[in-house]
N, C-alpha and C positions, 0 to 999 in steps of 0.2 A: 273352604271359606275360612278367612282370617276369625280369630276368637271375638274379637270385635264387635268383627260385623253379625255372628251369629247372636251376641249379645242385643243388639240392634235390634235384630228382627224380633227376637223373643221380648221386648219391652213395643215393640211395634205390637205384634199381636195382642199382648196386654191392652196398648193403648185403643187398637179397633174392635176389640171386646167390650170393654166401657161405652169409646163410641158408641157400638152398635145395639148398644143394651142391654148385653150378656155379658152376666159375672163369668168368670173366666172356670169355676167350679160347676157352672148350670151345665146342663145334658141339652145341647140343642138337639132338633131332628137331622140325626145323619145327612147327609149329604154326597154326591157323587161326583168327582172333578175328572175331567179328560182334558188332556192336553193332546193338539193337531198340530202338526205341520205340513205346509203346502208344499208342492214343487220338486222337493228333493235337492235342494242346496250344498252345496257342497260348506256352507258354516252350522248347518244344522247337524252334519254328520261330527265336524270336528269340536265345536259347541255344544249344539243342540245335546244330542245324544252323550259325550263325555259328560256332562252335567246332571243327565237324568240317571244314569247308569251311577254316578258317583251317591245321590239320594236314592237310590235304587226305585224310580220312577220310571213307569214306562205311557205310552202313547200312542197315537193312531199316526203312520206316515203316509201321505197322498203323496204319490209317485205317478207322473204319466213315461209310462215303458220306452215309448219312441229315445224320448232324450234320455233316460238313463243308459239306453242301448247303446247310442252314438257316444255317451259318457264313455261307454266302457271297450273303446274302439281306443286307437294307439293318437286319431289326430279328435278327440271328442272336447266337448267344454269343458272347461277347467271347473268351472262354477258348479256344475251337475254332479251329485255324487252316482256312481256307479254298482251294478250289481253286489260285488262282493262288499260293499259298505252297505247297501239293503239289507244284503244276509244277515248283517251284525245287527241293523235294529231289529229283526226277526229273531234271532238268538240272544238278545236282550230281552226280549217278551212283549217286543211292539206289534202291533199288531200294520200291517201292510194294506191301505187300500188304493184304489186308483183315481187320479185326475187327469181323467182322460188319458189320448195316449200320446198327444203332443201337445197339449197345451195348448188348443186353440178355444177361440169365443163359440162354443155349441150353438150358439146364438145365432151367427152368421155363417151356418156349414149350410149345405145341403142334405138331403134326406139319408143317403149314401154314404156321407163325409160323415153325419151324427152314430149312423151305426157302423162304421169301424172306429170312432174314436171311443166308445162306449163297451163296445164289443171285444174288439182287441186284445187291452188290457185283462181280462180276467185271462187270456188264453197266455199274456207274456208272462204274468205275474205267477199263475201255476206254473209255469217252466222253469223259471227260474227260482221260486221261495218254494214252490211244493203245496203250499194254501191258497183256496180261491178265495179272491177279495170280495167283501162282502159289502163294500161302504165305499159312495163314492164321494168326492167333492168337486164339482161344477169347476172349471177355471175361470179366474178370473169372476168367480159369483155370480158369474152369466149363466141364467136357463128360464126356461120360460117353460109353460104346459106341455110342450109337443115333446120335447129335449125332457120331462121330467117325467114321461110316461115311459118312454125308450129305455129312461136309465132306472126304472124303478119294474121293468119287466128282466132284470139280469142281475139286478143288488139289492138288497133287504133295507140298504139306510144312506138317505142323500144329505149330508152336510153341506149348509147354506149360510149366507150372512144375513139372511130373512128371518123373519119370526119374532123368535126372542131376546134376540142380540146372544145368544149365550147363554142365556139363564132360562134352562128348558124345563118344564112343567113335568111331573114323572108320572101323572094319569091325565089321557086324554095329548096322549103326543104325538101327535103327526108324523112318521116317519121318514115323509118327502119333507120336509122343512127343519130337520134338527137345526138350531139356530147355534152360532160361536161367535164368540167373546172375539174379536182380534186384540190383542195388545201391543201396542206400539211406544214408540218410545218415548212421546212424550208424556208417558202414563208414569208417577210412579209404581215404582211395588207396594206401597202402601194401598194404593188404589185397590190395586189387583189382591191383595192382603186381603183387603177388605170384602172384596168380592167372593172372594174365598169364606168367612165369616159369614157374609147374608146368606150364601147359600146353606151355609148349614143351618143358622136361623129358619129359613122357611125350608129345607130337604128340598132342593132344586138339583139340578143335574148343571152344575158350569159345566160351559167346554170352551177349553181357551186354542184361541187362533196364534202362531207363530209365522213369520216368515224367515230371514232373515237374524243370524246371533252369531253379531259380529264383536269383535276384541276392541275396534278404535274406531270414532266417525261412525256411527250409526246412519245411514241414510235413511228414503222412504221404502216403507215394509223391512225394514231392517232394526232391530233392538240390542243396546247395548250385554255383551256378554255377563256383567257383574251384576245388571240389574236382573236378567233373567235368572242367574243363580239364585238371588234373592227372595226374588219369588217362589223360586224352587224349593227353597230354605223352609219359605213359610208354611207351602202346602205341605212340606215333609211332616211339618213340626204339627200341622191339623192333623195330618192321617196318625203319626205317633199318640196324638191325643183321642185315637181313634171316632173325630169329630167328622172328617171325611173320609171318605176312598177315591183311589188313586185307580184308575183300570181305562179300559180301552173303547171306542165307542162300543163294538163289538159286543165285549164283557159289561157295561154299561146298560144295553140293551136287554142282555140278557138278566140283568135284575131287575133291571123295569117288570120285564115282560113274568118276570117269576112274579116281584111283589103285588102286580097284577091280575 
């Protein structure tokens, strides 16, 4: 990131500290940020992840196994990123869970269709990463009681767009309902800054939702690459001020469940 723009954000930060309340020398209550990605995109791999890696950030990736498999075939989607770009966010220190195993509406399967696409995944993802996945996220944020019983009898933690919108409570947490932030692109980073901020103010758990991070033309579920860096920028510059932490839902969990 150009000198600039890191000047920018660091006088942003300043400026959502005053907003918020907090002199920028006060001791807020810790706080805990996860950053998700859905899908398995192929601009999350050349984006996404060169970004987080470059602030040495890491994150939870929802991969449905089907399509990265056909990704990783000679005629697969171009779109999808493929196994040996999984590896990489797993030897960055991302943490791997599943969204389902094709990406369909859990919603509208059969009783059958819910337990291999539920099931499946924990059996691909051991095969090829070596770790079973422990955390899943619903496609498309469709699931309902029956679909949430299935997937909560094989996974420890269901990431949803319910609940809290993102800004999840760290006693008395629901584990079927962790709620995410999506951030799209008509949000600034300053928003997202901000959000960053409250949660340390009140010690909330954000978890922010990504789809899409792309270089030019942002569409829908898509967010411009610069402003993500941004963002990136800011939460780096929280956890340096060791006002948040950066970890995975996973590791997340796990201090819940200690501080608990």
């Amino acid at each position: 990131m150009e000198y600039a723009t890191k000047k920018l954000i660091r006088s942003l930060l300043v400026a959502v500290f005053v907003f918020a309340g907090m002199s920028v020398s006060a001791e807020p209550a810790r706080s805990i940020l996860t950053i998700t990605f859905d899908d398995g995109g192929r601009s999350q791999y050349q984006n996404g992840l060169r970004i987080a890696k470059a602030y040495g950030i890491v994150g939870t990736l929802f991969v449905p196994p089907a399509n990265i498999s056909k990704a990783s075939g000679p005629d697969g989607p171009s779109w999808v990123i493929n196994w040996d770009e999984v590896r990489e966010f797993h030897n960055a220190g991302w943490e791997i869970g599943a969204h389902g195993l094709s990406h369909l509406r859990l919603t509208e399967l059969e009783p059958f269709e819910i337990e291999r696409e539920v099931e499946q995944p924990i059996a691909d993802i051991m095969a090829q990463i070596g770790v079973e996945p422990v955390s899943f996220s619903s496609p498309y944020g469709a699931f309902n009681d029956e679909t949430i019983q299935r997937i909560m009898e094989s996974y420890s933690y269901h990431l949803s767009w319910k609940g809290h919108a993102g800004r999840n409570p760290v006693t008395a947490l629901d584990q079927r309902y962790i709620g995410r932030f999506e951030v799209t692109n008509d949000m600034s980073s300053a928003l997202v800054c901000g959000e960053m901020v409250r949660a340390a103010q009140t010690g909330i758990w954000l978890v922010l939702l990504f789809h899409g991070i792309v270089e030019e033309n942002p569409q829908e579920y898509q967010i411009a690459a610069w402003k993500y860096e941004e963002i990136l920028s800011c939460a780096n510059l929280l956890a340096q001020s060791e006002i948040i932490q950066i970890v995975t839902v996973k590791e997340a969990m796990d201090i819940i469940g200690t501080a608990n």
